[in-house]
C-alpha distance (Angstrom), angle and dihedral (degrees) to the residues before:
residue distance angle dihedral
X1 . . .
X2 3.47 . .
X3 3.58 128.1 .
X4 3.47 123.6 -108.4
X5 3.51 118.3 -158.7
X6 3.68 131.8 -129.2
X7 4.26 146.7 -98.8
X8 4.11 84.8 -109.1
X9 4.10 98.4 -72.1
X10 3.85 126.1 103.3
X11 4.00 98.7 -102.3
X12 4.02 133.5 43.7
X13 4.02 123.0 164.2
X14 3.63 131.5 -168.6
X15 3.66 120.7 -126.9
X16 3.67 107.7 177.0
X17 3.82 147.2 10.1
X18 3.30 141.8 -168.4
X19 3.98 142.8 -153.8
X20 3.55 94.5 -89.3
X21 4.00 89.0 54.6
X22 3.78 95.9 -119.6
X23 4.40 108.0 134.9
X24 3.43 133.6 -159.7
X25 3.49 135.1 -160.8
X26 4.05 140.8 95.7
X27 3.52 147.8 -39.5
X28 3.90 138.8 166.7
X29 3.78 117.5 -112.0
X30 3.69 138.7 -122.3
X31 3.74 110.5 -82.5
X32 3.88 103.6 -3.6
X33 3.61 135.5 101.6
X34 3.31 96.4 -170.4
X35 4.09 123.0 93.6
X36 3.71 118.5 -32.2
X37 4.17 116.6 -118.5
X38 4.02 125.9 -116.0
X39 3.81 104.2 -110.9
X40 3.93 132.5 -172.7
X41 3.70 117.7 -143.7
X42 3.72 118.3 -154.8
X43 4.07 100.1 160.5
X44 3.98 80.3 -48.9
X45 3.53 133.6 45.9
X46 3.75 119.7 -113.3
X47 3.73 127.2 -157.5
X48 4.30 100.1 -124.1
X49 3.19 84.9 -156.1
X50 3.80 101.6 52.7
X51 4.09 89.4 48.2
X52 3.89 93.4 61.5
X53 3.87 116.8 116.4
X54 3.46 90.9 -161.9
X55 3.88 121.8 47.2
X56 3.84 117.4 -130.1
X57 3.74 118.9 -160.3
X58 3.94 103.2 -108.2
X59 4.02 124.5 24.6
X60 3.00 128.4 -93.5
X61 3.97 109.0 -108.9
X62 3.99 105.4 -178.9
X63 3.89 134.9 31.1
X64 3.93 101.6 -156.3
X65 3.62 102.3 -178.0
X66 3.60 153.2 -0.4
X67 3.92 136.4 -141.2
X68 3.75 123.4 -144.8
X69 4.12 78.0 -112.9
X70 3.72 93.0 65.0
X71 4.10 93.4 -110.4
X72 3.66 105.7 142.6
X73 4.06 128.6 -155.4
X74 3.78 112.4 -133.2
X75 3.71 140.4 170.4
X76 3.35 141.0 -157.0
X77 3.74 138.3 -159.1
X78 4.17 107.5 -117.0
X79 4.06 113.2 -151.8
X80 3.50 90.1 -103.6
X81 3.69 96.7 64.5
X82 3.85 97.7 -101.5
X83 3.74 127.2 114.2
X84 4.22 124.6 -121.2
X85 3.96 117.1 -153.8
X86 3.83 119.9 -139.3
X87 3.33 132.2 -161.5
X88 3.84 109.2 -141.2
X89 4.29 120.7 -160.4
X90 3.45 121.9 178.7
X91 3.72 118.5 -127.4
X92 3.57 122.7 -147.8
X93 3.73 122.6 -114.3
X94 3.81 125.9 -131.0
X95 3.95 118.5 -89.4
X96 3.63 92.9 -113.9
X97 4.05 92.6 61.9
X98 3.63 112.4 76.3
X99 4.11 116.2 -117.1
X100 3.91 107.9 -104.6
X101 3.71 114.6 -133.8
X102 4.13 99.0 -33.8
X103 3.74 96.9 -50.3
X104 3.26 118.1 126.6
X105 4.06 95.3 -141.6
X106 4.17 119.2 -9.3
X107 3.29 71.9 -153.0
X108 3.75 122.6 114.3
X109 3.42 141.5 -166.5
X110 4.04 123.3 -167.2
X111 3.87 133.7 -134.4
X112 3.63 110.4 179.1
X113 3.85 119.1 -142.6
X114 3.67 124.1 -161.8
């Protein structure tokens, strides 16, 4: 075990990894009581929620699980009190634009599942 840090709050846990060794999971953030944020940890942790291309309406609070692809499961808390499921796939950057720490993309693009 190792430990992995956190988005700026007191408390982050890991939920899932995969082959590659690159967990997901949650974390509080710097300054906010309110619900933590999913994060994905590949030697750093990464906001999910800051590596979207396309905003979603509410944040995404927990990363559940992780394919040996790199597509994550998160969900996020709706205004009503309910929780949405996405379906997160890494898309692959062009050549010219250096890798960031062993992702293929930090860059995100959402399915939503019901």
């Amino acid at each position: 075990m190792q430990p992995l840090g956190s988005l700026g709050g007191p408390n982050s846990d890991a939920a899932a990894i995969n082959n590659s060794g690159i967990i997901v999971g949650d974390s509080d953030i710097a300054g906010s009581s309110g619900p933590s944020h999913a994060f994905v940890f590949d030697g750093a942790m990464h906001d999910l929620n800051d590596l979207l291309t396309s905003p979603i309406d509410v944040p995404l609070n927990l990363a559940t699980a992780i394919n040996n692809e790199g597509q994550i499961l998160a969900l996020a808390g709706t205004p009503s009190g309910g929780e949405r499921g996405f379906l997160l796939t890494p898309v692959p950057e062009p050549a010219a634009i250096s890798v960031v720490g062993g992702l293929a993309a930090l860059l995100w693009r959402r399915r939503t599942r019901i």
